[in-house]
C-alpha positions as CSV (number, residue, x, y, z in Angstrom):
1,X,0.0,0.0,0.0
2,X,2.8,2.4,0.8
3,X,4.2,2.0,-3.1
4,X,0.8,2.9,-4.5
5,X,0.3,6.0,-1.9
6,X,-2.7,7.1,-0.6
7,X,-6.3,7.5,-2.1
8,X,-9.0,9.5,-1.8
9,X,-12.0,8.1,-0.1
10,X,-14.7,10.0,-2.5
11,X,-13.3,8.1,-5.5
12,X,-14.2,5.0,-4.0
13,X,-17.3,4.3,-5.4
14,X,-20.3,3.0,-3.0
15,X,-22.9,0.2,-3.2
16,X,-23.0,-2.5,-6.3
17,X,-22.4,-2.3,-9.7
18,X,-25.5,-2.9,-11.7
19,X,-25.2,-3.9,-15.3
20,X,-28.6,-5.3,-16.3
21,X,-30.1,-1.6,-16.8
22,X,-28.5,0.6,-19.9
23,X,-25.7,-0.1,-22.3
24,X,-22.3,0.4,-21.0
25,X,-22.0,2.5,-24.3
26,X,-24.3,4.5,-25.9
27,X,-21.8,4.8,-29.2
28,X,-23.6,1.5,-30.1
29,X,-26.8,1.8,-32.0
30,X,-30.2,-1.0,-31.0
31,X,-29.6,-2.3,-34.4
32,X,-26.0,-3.6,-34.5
33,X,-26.4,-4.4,-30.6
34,X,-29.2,-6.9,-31.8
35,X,-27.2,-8.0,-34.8
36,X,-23.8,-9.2,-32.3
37,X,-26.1,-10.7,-29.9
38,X,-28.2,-12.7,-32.7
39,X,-25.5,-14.4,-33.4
40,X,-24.0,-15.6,-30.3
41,X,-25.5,-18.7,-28.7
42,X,-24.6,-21.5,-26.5
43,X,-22.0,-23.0,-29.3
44,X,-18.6,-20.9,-29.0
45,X,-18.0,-18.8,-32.1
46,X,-14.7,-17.0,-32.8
47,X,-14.9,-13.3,-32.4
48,X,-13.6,-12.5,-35.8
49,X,-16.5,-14.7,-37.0
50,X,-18.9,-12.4,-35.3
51,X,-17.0,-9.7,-36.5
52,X,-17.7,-11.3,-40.2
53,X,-21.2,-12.2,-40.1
54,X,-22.3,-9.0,-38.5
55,X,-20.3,-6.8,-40.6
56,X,-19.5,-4.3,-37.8
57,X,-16.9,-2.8,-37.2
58,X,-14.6,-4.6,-34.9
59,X,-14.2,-2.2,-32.1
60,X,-18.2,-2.3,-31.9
61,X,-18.5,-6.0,-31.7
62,X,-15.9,-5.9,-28.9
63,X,-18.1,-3.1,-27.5
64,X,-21.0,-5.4,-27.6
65,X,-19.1,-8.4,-26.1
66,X,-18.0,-6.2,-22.8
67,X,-21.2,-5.1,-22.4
68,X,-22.2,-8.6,-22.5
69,X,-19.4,-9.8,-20.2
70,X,-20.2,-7.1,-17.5
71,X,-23.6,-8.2,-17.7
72,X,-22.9,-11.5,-17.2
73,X,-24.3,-13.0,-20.5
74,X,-20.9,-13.6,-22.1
75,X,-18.2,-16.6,-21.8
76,X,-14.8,-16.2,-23.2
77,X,-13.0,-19.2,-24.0
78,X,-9.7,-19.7,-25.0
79,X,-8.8,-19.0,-28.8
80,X,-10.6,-16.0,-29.1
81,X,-13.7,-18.1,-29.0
82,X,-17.4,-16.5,-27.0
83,X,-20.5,-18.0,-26.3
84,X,-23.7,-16.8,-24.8
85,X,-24.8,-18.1,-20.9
């Protein structure tokens, strides 16, 4: 603690983080939201086949898949494989 210094206490946020509510990001429009999350289910997928299909753009499929993640909807397996929960 001494190497990192001190903090201050009113950055510390209160209470529990609630993800089920809004997007995390509202630079992601309904449409391509849908789109990344129509095609994700229980099977893993690679990202860059998301990223394919959807024909986004891949900083907003990786957008979508946070969001997803920190809603707890989202499984990321190893070789850059996700499937839905």
């Amino acid at each position: 603690m001494e190497a990192i210094g001190g903090f201050d206490p009113r950055m510390v946020r209160q209470g529990s983080f609630d993800f089920i509510g809004e997007p995390v990001s509202s630079d992601v429009a309904a449409q391509d939201r849908a789109a990344v999350i129509g095609l994700l289910g229980p099977a893993p997928v690679p990202v860059d086949e998301i990223i394919r299909l959807s024909g986004l753009s891949p900083a907003v499929v990786q957008t979508v898949l946070l969001e997803l993640e920190l809603a707890d909807r989202l499984d990321r397996l190893a070789g850059g494989r996700v499937s839905a929960r």
